[in-house]
LOTOR-474819 format. One record per residue (C-alpha): x, y, z. Coordinates in steps of 0.001 Angstrom, whole numbers, plus 500000, padded with zeros to 6 digits. Layout:
N
XYZ;...
//
This chain:
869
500000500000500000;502969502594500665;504161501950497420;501146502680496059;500356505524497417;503912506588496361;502972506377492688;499708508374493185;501381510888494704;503713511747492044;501339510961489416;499084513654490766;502161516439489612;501133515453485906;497459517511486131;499383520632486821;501999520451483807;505091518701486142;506192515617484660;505730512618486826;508654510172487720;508284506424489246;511617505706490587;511926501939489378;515075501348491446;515766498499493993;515017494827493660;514428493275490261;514108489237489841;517633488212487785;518325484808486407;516473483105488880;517482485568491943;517572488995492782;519362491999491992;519873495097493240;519606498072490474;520977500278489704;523952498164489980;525997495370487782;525969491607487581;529991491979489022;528362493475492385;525532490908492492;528713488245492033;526982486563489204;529454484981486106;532403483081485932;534261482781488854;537624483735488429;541171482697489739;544991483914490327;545877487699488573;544998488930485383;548105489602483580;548000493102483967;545048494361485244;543347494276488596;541161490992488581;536905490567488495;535877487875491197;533023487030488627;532857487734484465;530051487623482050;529468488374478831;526372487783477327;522828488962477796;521024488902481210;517558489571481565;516013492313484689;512094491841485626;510133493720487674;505856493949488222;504736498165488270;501714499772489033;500797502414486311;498416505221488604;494869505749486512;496054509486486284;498684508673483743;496157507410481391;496722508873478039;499840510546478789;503451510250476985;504871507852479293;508989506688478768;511473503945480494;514525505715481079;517788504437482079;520413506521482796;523255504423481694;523409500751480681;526390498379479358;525558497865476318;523023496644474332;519389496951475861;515867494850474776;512529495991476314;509457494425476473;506509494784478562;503682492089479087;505811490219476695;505727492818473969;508821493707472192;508971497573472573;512898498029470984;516340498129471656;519332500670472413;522161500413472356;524447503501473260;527486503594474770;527144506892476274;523789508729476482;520559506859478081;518473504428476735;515085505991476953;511753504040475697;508350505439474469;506215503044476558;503037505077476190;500574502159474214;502283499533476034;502086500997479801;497644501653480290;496685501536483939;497235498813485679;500071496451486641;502332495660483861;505659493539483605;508945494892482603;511068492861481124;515170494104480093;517111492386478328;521068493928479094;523709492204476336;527521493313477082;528395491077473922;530822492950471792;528393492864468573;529744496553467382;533742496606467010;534067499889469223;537662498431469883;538214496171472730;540820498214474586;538669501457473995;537511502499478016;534052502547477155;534253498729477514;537811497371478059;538387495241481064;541848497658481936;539553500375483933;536159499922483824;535545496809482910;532922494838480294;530286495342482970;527100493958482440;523823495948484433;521958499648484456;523247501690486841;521741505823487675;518067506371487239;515565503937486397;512617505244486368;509371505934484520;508771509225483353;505235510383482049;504239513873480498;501166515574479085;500295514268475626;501667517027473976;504526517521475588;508123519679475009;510658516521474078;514282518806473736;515242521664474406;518763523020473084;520075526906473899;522849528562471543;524036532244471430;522065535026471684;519813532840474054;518647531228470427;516202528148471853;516127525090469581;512700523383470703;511186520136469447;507652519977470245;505517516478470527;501695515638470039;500906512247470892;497236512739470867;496517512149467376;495033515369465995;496876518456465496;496356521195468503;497698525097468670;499783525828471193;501910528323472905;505606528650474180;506345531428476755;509709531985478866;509646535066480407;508246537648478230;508969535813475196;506209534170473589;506053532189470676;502522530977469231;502335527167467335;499766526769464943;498589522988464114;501033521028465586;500713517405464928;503412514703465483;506373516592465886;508180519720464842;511084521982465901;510767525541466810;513066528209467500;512098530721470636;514261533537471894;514831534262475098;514239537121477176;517712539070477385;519045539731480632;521518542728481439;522759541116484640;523810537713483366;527022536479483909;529160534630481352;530350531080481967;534156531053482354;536931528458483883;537003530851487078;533276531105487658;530900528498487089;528104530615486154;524679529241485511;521432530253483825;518224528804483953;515181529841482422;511650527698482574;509794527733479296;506136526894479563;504180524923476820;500235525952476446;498008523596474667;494322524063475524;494183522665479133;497837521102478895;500505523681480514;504187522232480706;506902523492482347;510048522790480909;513712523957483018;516497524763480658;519651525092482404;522265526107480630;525633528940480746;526086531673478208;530113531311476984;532328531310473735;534476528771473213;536535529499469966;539759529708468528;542016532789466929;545856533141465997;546135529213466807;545081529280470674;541783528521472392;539439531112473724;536931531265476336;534756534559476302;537603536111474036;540059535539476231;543278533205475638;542796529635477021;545297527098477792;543973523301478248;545631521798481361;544511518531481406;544687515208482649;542955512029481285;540141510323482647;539750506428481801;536998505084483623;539191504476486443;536568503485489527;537976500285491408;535109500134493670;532272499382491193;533877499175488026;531828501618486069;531448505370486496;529699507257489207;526696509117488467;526544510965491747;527454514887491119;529201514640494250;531688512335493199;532643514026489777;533261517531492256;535844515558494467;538004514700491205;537569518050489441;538426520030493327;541481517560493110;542324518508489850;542173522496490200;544328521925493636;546722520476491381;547197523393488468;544246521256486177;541530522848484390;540207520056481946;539485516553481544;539902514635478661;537585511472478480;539356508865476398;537405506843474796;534479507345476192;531669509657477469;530901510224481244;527192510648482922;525113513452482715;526455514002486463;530284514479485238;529000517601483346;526514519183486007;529592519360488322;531908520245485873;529445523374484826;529088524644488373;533220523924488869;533886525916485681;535874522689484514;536403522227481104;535381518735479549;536704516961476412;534791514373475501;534917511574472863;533161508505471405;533653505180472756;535899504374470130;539273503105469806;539805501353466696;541707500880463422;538329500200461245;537119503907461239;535377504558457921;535875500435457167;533506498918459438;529836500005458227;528419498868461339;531202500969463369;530297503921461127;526942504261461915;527415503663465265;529670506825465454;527669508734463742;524451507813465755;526445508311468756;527894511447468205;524382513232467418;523344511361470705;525876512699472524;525395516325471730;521799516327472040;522282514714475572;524629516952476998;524890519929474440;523273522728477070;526473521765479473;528872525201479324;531728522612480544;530943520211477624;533395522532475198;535221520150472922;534232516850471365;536659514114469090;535723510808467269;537861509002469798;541471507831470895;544287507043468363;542066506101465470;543451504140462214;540993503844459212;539933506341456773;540853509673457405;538377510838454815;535725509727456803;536745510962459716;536831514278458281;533850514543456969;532417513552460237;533727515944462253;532797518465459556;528940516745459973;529425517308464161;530993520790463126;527934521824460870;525511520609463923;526728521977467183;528626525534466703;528690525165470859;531644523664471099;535123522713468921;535236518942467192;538854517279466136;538537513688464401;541241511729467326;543996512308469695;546410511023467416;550241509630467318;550270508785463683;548746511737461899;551744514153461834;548784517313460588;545675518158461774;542441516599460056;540650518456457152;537939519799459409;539240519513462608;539105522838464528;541850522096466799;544800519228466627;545743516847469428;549070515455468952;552044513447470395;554157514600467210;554261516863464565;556360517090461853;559046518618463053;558836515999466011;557826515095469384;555647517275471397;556972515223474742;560434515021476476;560301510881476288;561111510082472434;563811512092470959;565350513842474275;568258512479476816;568080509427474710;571430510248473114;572299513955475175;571443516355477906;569977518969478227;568557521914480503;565427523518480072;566271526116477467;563512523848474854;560288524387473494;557943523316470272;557603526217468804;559305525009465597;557340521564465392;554294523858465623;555365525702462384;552650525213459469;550135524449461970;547273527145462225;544911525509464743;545401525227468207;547921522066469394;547694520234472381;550203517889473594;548796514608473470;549043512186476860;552215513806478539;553926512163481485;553804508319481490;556397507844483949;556285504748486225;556611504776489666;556391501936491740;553612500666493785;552698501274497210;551054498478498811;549546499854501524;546956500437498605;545910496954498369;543977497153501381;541898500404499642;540053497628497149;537008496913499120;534784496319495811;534376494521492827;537748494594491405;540665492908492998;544331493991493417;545857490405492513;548459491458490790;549395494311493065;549198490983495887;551639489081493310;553922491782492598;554413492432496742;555057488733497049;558009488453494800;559451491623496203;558893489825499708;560630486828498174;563637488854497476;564087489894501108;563592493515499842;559506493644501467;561320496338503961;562041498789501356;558433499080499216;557888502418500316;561026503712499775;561348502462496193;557609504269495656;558702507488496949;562253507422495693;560691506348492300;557704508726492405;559846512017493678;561968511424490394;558787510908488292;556952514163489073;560470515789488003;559987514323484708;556372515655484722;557301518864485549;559799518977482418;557157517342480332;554736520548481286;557006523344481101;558594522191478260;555098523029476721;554340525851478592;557395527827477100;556050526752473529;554501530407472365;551190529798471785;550281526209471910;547169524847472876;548114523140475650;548505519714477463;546780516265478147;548523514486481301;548573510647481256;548376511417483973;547385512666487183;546272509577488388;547504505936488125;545953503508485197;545942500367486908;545335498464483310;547282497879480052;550110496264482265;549560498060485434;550684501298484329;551159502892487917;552165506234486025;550165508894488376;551017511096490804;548113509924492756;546616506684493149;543744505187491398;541223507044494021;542850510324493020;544272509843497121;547379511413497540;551165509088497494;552821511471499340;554853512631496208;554248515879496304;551660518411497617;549387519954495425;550814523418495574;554216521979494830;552648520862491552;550189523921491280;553545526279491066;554811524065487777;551112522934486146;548674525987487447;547246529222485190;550320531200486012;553479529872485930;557482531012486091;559596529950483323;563335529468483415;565772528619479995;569104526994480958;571443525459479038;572304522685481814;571535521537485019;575013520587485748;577895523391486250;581026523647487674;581925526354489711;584418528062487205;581453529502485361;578527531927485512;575471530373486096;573144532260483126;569532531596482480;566701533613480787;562995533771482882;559735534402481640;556322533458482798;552784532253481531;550077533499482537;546568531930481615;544809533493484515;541378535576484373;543601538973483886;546901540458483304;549903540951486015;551831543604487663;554233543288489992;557600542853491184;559503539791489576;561908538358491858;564851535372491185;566868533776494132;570070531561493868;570341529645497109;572333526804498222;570747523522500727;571378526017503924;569472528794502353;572790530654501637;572770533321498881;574541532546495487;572953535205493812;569797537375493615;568005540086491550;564777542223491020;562844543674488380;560901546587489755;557649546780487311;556884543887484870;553429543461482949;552256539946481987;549507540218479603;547273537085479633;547430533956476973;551116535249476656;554972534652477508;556355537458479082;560222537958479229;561105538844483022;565029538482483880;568202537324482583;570069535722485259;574058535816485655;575132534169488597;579248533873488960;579571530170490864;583057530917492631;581738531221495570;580397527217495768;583541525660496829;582332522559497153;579908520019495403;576611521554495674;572938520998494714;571788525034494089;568209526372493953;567050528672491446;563631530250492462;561587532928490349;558347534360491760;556101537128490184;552579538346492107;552413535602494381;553525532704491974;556773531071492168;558669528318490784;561873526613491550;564496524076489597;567441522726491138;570810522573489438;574045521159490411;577573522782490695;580841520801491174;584319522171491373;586240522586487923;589720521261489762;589389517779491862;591782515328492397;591236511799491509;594537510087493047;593543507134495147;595083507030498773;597578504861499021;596566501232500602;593104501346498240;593711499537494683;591293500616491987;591083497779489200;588404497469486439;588325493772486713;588317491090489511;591857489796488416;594274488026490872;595662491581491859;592575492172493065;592090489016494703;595259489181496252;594830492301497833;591695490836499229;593042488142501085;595734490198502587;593271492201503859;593151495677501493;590795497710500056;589905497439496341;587601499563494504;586555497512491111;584894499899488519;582935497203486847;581020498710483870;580624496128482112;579042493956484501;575511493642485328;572127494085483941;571165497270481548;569510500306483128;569013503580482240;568691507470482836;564723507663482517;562161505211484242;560201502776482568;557502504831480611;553859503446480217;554502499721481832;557105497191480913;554806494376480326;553540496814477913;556336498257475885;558842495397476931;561541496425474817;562581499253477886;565510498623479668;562929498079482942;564620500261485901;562872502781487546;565641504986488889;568403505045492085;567587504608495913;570212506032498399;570936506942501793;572156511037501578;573596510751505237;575609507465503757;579355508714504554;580353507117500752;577839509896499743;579160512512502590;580767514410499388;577899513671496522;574533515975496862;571651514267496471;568390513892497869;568491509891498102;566430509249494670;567327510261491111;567325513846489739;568984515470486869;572728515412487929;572385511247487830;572115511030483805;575911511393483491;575871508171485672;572871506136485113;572379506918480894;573191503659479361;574738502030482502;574360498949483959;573439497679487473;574654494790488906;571870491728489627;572325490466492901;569670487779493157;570181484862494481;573022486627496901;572901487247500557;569597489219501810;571404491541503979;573359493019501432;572157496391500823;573647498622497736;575455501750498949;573331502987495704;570557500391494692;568662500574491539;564797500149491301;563894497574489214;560201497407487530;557483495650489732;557080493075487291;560313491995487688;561620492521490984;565470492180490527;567604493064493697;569979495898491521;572579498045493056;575089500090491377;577589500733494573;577766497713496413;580180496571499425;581306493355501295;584026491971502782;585632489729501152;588223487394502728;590119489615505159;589746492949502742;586657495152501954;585660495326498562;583660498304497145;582361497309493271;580422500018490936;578584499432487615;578559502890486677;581322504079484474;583486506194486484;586853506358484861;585613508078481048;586533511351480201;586665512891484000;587579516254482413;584359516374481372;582127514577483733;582367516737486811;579410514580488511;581144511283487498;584162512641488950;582821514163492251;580920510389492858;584617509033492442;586616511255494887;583567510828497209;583846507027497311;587910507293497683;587386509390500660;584951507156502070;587526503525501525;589805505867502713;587903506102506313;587629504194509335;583477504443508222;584388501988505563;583514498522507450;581481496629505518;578842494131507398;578246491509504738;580441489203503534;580644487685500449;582937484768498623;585329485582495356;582911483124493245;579824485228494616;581575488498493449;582417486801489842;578570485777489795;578111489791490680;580003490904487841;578853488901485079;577038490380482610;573260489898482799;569521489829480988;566208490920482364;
//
């Protein structure tokens, strides 16, 4: 009886013009059981039960794939009788089958918009049974990797989840409703009751009069200016709404349009919001929800990732492969984030697959008739990395284009495609060309650099607005405290496999430290990545893969949060807001690494992208670990114009005064915004005699032996021994792109005395290239578990080698100190290679040099051989 009155109740609205709703969600029979909707078949645990990890990805305790059938008995209220009645569900996975009483009523089968059903002949008063049919088979080839429906984030779910619900109108009844500029109202009007009727539209004062409306037809009504209406804009979320009543003899609808009033365009190659310059900071969002294993549709979940975001410097998400709820874009509109959305599509049969085709196409117009009154909603492509025919692409985006003037269309983020599409409006790229738009690919590969780099020659030719495609991509390794965070339907296995080989090399101790040693490194690398863009002139901008980990496509732990956007205790998001935010200060240098005969020179500028231009002060510091002065200087009045580069300060900075080996901080702050890079200096003269009593041999010969047994010191600079590392971590995941060399960067001790004379901060940074670029570690499984490198090297997760590059024992009565890296080349002009050699001379030197472990000559010669992942 409640439930009945329940219906009644909100039937009753319908007599007045309010469109009733019957909230259809909760307990539906399911295969014989019961089910709980919205929800999926994963959280009911119905499928295949599975067993042990899926190679890389997190694991489903249960799988389907198939088609599953939902019933439920309703009551339809006599007041609904002759009314436009639907079945709408917000989102379902895929393929959906209605019938009621047995009658086939249709199917739907988007990807990304809801399934709605006119149910109105079908659904008299009375009780009626609904019947769904839900079919996650793949029967269009969308691309099985695309995140619409991969298994690497959200899964191949199979179930409805947001509203269910019936919704029932007057018979003649406003069906869409779509706002453009200059408050231009796109209406489509319905008449269900079978004889053409005049009607009225009114919102505000505006009025529009319909004569003989029959079935269907589209209107246009103005509405009412309104002097005190506030654009939409990236700093204020501002919103509109308007209600527009429909009159039809005793009928009176009221409709709620809410919508924002921006301009989102393009001139001289950038983006522009409201006329002003625009720079895309964005990170990628891949259907990444561990705890259900589909997207939320709760607006309060979408405003926790966009807050984290902003805190972070971000301003836009880019959906790849795949379109969010309507609750993603109601947040985003009130956060003033910017969305970039595209179709569930990632495939190499664009324009080849007729099926596919249409499906696009169909999709696309559903999308932007769904979601087109969202402000945030400012940028739509055809999907990620498609292969095919261009042509078609093209002229799709030029159909999309011709549609929609609300918002920019490109055909895909691309890596192939070195020039933008025909009719694409705006060009996302990973390379151009005149090359890579990213510092992984053609830089520190071969040489080093500083940060005196930017695109602005690989953007020549190129009249649209460019945006660095999927930035970032560096590994860092997993922190297992994590594991216990997976409460829901998908399963950290792997993550549970992983930690046990670690624990199986003795090295369980030290998982935190190699995920903050690797991850501090990391967000160096994204900070390059970004400012290397951000001193382009005029680019577009920047999509981060990204802010937060990708637990698929090989575990791909690449964030600089975790998988629920919680914080690893990398860095803070201020530290990141001062490199990634709207306003940020630049520095060009040739280097990072100096000695302290020259003069430290470097040329600042900053970008601003903020709401309005700057005035100020502009401000650079030199300062050493203590906070000790190197250098300083001012610029009284500087004016940074926005959607520009502004030149502030050269900087010449004599290094005399740094006597010793020194890690330096150059800071540069404008208005409140600063931004800091370190740099290294070492001294031009240093002697590289050994003491006398230490033997330094590059091989374990019988010298070396010898001296061994009689109890002296040998260092043996081994650097040919060992397994291959490298300079940069392992980008993407190495069960991915195996062909990487698979180490993840150096681990250290600063307060070690071998390091007493070596500045670093314990994990790797720029000064470590000269060391670490095409070096080798030594593999020391299989040898005693206490013995700790003096410098280890991470190894990937999915491999787990104990690596070290300094290592010591004693050997016989001597102590031994062996190092991979190659420290006897070219001295002259390897100051950090150098300055790593006297430091580890002093240290044999000293009573401090005791080594704890021992180890046997045929142990060492297993040390040194040369080794393969």
């Amino acid at each position: 009886m409640r439930r009945l009155v329940s219906v009644l109740l909100l039937a009753a609205g319908i007599l007045h013009g309010q469109a009733a709703r019957l909230d259809l969600s909760g307990e539906w029979t399911f295969e014989g059981g019961r089910i709980f909707l919205p929800g999926s078949t994963d959280q009911a645990g119905y499928g295949k039960k599975t067993e042990g990890a899926e190679k890389g990805w997190l694991s489903r305790p249960a799988t389907f794939e198939g088609a599953v059938h939902f019933e439920r008995s309703i009551l339809i209220p006599e007041p609904w009788r002759g009314h436009h009645i639907t079945l709408f569900l917000e989102r379902a996975h895929w393929q959906t089958t209605l019938e009621v009483d047995g009658q086939a009523i249709g199917t739907r089968n988007s990807l990304s918009t809801p399934h709605v059903y006119d149910v109105s002949q079908a659904l008299t008063p009375g009780l009626h049974k609904l019947r769904i049919e839900v079919d996650n088979s793949y029967k269009i080839d969308v691309g099985r990797d695309a995140h619409s429906v991969g298994e690497h984030t959200q899964t191949n779910w199979n179930g409805i989840i947001g509203r269910i619900e019936l919704r029932a109108t007057p018979p003649v009844w406003i069906e869409d409703a779509q706002v453009y500029s200059q408050g231009r109202v796109e209406v489509t009007l319905r008449n269900s009751t079978g004889r053409p009727v005049d009607a009225e539209l009114r919102a505000g004062n505006s009025f529009l009069k319909v004569t003989a409306l029959d079935a269907e037809r589209k209107v246009v009504l103005t509405l009412p200016p309104d002097p005190a209406a506030k654009k939409w804009d990236e700093y204020e979320g501002n919103l509109q709404s308007q209600e527009v009543t429909l009159i039809a003899g005793a009928i009176n609808q009221r409709y709620q349009l809410n919508y924002g009033l921006r301009e989102f365009t393009t001139a001289g190659g950038q983006f522009r919001l409201n006329g002003r310059p625009l720079l895309l900071r964005a990170t990628l969002e891949c259907s990444i929800f561990p705890l259900t294993g589909y997207p939320p549709t709760s607006e309060a979940a979408w405003e926790r990732l966009y807050r984290i975001a902003r805190e972070h410097g971000l301003n836009s998400f880019r959906f790849h492969s795949w379109c969010p709820p309507e609750a993603a874009f109601a947040a985003a509109d009130r956060a003033g984030f910017l969305l970039y959305v595209e179709l569930p599509v990632w495939s190499g049969k664009a324009g080849l697959d007729e099926k596919l085709d249409g499906f696009m196409r169909q999709e696309g117009f559903r999308i932007l008739r769904a979601y087109g009154n969202h402000p945030s909603f400012i940028a739509m492509g055809l999907g990620n990395e498609l292969r095919g025919d261009f042509k078609f692409m093209d002229n799709l985006v030029g159909e999309f284009i011709q549609a929609d003037p609300r918002r920019l269309f490109t055909f895909s983020a691309d890596y192939v495609r070195l020039v933008p599409g025909e009719t694409s409006e705006f060009y996302i790229a990973q390379r151009t060309k005149g090359g890579y738009l990213r510092i992984h690919g053609d830089r520190w590969e071969k040489t080093f650099t500083g940060t005196d780099i930017d695109y602005a020659k690989r953007m020549e030719g190129i009249t649209v607005p460019l945006v660095a495609h999927e930035l970032g991509q560096w590994v860092t390794y997993p922190d297992y405290r994590e594991i216990a965070k997976y409460t829901g339907v998908l399963k950290p296995r792997n993550l549970e496999a992983f930690r046990a080989k670690l624990e199986s090399q003795g090295m369980l101790d030290q998982a935190e430290a190699f995920q903050q040693a690797s991850g501090r490194f990391a967000w160096q690398l994204y900070k390059e990545d970004i400012e290397s863009v951000l001193r382009t002139p005029g680019i577009g901008g920047y999509q981060l893969l990204q802010l937060q980990d990708f637990p698929g496509q090989g575990e791909a732990l690449i964030g600089l949060l975790d998988s629920f956007w919680d914080s690893k205790g990398l860095l803070t998001p201020q530290q990141m807001n001062n490199f990634a935010g709207p306003v940020v200060p630049l520095a060009r240098f040739s280097k990072f690494v100096w000695t302290n005969d020259e003069t430290f020179t470097a040329r600042t500028e900053i970008a601003n992208y903020s709401k309005r231009p700057l005035a100020g002060a502009a401000r650079w510091t030199l300062t050493d670990e203590s906070g000790q002065s190197i250098g300083t200087g001012t610029l009284p009045s500087i004016k940074a114009p926005v959607g520009e580069l502004t030149p502030l300060m050269e900087i010449h900075a004599p290094l005399a005064a740094v006597h010793r080996a020194a890690r330096l901080k150059l800071t540069v702050s404008l208005s409140g915004f600063q931004n800091d890079w370190d740099i290294w200096v070492y001294p031009k003269q240093l002697e590289t005699a050994a003491s006398a009593g230490i033997l330094v041999t590059s091989s374990f010969n019988e010298a070396a032996r010898r001296e061994l047994q009689q109890g002296g010191r040998v260092l043996l600079l081994a650097k040919s021994a060992g397994l291959p590392m490298s300079f940069q971590p392992v980008f993407w995941s190495l069960s991915w792109f195996p062909k990487q060399d698979g180490t993840m960067g150096v681990l250290c001790d600063p307060a070690h005395p071998a390091l007493k004379a070596f500045p670093n901060e314990g994990h790797s940074n720029w000064q470590w290239w000269e060391l670490t670029h095409q070096a080798k570690a030594f593999l020391l499984d299989g040898q005693p578990l206490a013995l700790r490198p003096v410098v280890q090297v991470i190894d990937d997760y999915h491999r787990n080698h104990r690596l070290g590059a300094v290592v010591e024992a004693a050997v016989g009565k001597g102590r031994l100190l062996a190092v991979s890296l190659d420290l006897e080349s070219d001295l002259d002009h390897r100051p950090v290679a150098r300055q790593l050699y006297r430091a580890l001379l002093d240290y044999m030197a000293s009573p401090a040099f005791a080594p704890a472990v021992e180890l046997t000559p045929a142990q060492v010669e297993q040390i040194l051989k040369p080794a393969k992942p």
